[in-house]
C-alpha positions, 0 to 999 in steps of 0.5 A: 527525514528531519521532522519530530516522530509524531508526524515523521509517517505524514511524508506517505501521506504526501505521496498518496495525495500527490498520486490521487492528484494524477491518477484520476485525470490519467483515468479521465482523459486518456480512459481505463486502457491508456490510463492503464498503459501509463501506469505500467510504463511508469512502474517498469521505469521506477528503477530508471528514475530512482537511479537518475533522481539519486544520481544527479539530484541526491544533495536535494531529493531523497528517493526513498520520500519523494513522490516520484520514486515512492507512488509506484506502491499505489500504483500496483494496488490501482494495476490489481484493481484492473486484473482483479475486475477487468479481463486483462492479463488473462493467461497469468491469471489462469495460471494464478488461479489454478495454484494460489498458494504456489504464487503467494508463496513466490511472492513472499520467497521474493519479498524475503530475498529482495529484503535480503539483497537490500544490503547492497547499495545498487539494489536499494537503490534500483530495485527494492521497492519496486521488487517489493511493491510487486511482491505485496501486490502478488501476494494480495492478489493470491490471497484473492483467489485462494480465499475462493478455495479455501473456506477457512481461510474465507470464513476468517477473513470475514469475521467481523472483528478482522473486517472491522481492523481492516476498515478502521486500517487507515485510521489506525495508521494515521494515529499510531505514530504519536503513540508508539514513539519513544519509550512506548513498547519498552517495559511490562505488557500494562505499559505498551497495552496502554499505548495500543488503546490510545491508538484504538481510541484515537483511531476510532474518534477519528473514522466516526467523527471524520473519515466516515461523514465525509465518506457518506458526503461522497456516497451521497454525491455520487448517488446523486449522478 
């Protein structure tokens, strides 16, 4: 990826603008169900087209940062939105729901091996991210349902700090690059911490000035309808 540090992560963001470009007319014009079958045909031939793309076009197009080969993450999260508030999938999610934590810890034991088999050439290219996109995604929805069991668990994930990380996530992940390039975690704790709060700040300035009126433009508009 020939671009400065600073601005090196902007490629994922390409790729979610790419999707969200798609995504929404799939969803209109065909309706949830199709839309939904289009989806999954699309991510069981990921591994299919990041061999042709590597195979015929590598001089030109970088699997690892193309759009075609790199939404199938987004992809899954939009696949769990449907199994997490529509009934489909019924029989797996039976079984999901019974063992949780069985699952969750399937979905990190293949994480960890697919990360594992990352060293051969064919499997990177094939099979890792989608392998890994899938995991995330099993892992997630485990989490789900066993924060509907475990109280603790439930209880944590709901203090405000850790929900406050987690609506300012998106934020934190469009300014941590300028400030953790270079020399920023090399020395003593004062010298990278100032690093984090630069981050922080950053962050923070953007989803108050930015990201949170143009999310209350949105919910304005659509309350409207």
């Amino acid at each position: 990826l020939n671009s400065a540090w600073e601005i090196g992560h902007t490629w994922s963001l390409s790729v979610e603008e790419h999707f969200y470009f798609i995504w929404p007319v799939l969803f209109l014009w065909l309706g949830p169900k199709r839309a939904l079958k289009v989806l999954l045909g699309y991510l069981i031939c990921i591994p299919l087209l990041r061999y042709g793309i590597w195979h015929f076009f590598r001089n030109t197009i970088d699997i690892d940062f193309a759009s075609v080969t790199q939404m199938g993450s987004i992809a899954t999260g939009c696949v769990l939105a449907f199994v997490a508030n529509r009934n489909i999938f019924t029989k797996g999610l039976d079984a999901l729901q019974k063992r949780p934590a069985l699952f969750f810890a399937l979905g990190l034991a293949t994480l960890l091996v697919s990360d594992f088999l990352n060293k051969s050439g064919k499997y990177a290219i094939l099979f890792h991210d989608p392998i890994s996109a899938a995991s995330f995604g099993l892992m997630v929805l485990s989490v789900l349902y066993m924060t509907k069991e475990l109280k603790p668990l439930r209880g944590f994930l709901d203090l405000k700090p850790i929900v406050f990380i987690g609506v300012m996530s998106y934020s934190i992940y469009l300014w941590q690059q300028p400030f953790t390039g270079g020399s920023a975690f090399a020395g003593h704790l004062p010298h990278w911490s100032i690093h984090l709060l630069l981050t922080f700040l950053a962050a923070l300035f953007s989803y108050m000035c930015i990201e949170k009126p143009f999310l209350r433009i949105k919910e304005k508009r659509y309350s409207n309808h």
